[in-house]
C-alpha positions as MATLAB code, in Angstrom:
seq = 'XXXXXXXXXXXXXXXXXXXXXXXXXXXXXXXXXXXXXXXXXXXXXXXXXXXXXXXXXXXXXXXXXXXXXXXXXXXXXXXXXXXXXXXXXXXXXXXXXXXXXXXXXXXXXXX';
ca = [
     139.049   64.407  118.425;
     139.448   62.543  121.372;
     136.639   64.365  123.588;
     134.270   62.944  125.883;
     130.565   63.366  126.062;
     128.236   63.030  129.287;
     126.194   60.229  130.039;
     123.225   62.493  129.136;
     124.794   63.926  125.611;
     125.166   59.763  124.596;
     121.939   59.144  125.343;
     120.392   62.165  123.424;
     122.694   61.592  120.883;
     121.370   57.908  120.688;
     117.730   59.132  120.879;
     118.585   61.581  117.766;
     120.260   59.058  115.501;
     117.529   57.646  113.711;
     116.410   60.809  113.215;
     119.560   61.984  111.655;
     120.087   58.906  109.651;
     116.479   59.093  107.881;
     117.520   62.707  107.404;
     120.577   62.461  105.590;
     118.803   59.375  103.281;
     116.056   61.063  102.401;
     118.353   64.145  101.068;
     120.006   61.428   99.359;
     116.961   59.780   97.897;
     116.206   63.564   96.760;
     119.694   63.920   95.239;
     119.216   60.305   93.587;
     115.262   61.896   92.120;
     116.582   64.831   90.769;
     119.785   63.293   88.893;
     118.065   60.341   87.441;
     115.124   62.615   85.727;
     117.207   65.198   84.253;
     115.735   64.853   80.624;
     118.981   66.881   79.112;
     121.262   63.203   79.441;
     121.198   60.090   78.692;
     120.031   57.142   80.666;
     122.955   55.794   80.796;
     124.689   59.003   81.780;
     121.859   59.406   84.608;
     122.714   55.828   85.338;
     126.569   56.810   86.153;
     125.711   60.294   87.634;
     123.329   57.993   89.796;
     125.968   55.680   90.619;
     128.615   58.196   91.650;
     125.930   59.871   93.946;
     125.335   56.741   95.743;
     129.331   55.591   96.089;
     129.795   59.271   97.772;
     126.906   59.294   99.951;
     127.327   55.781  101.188;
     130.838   57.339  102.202;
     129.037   60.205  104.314;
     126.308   57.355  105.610;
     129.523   55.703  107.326;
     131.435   58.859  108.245;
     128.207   59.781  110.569;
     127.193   56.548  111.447;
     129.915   54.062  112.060;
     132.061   53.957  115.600;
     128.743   54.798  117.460;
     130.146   54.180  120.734;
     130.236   57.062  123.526;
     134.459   57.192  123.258;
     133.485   58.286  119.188;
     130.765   60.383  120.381;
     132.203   63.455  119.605;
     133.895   62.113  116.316;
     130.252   61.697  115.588;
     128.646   64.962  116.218;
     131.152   66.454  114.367;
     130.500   64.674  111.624;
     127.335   65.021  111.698;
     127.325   68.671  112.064;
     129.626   68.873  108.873;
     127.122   66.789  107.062;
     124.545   69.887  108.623;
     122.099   67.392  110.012;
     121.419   69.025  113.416;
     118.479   71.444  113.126;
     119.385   74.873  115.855;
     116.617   73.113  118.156;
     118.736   69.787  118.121;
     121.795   71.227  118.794;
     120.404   72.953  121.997;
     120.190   69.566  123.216;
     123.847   69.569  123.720;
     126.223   71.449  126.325;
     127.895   74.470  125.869;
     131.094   72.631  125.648;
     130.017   70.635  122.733;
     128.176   73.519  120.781;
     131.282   75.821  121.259;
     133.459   72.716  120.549;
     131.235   72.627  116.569;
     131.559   76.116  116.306;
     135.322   75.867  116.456;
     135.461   73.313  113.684;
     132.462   74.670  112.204;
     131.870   78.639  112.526;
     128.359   79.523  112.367;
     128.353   82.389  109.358;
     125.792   85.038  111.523;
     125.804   87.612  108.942;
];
C-alpha cells in the first residue's frame, strides 16, 4: 500500500504509537501469564508454548512497528488495525480516507 498520510495523520499517528505499542505488549504479557500457569502441562511444555508465543508476537511487534516513517504510514495503520489496536475513539482521529481505506482491507462486522 503505497498511500500517503497528511502531515496531521503522521503526527497523530506518532502521538498514538506508544500507546499502541504498550497495548499490544501488555496483551502479550497476558498471553505469556496465562500459558505459563496452565497447571494441566508440563513446565517444560509451558516453557515451549511460552517460547512459541514470544517468536510470533515479536513477529507482530515488528509488523506494526518497524518502517515508522510517514511514506510507511499507511503500511502501518493497517497493520495495526489488523493487529485491532485502534480503539473506535482512536480511529476517529483519522480521515475519512484512511478509515474507509481500513474498512476495505478490514470490514467492520456491524451485525
Amino acid at each position: 500500500m503505497s498511500r500517503s498520510v497528511s502531515e496531521s495523520e503522521w503526527k497523530t499517528l506518532q502521538k498514538l504509537k506508544p500507546t499502541l505499542l504498550d497495548r499490544l505488549c501488555q496483551r502479550i504479557l497476558d498471553e505469556i501469564e496465562v500459558a505459563s500457569t496452565r497447571p494441566e502441562t508440563s513446565p517444560h511444555q509451558r516453557y515451549l508454548d511460552v517460547y512459541e508465543l514470544m517468536e510470533r508476537r515479536d513477529h507482530d511487534v515488528g509488523y506494526g512497528f518497524t518502517n515508522w516513517t510517514r511514506a510507511q504510514a499507511m503500511d502501518r495503520i493497517l497493520a495495526m488495525q489488523k493487529l485491532e489496536l485502534f480503539t473506535e475513539e482512536e480511529l476517529q482521529l483519522f480521515s475519512a480516507k484512511t478509515r474507509e481505506t481500513l474498512d476495505e482491507f478490514y470490514p467492520h462486522d456491524d451485525e
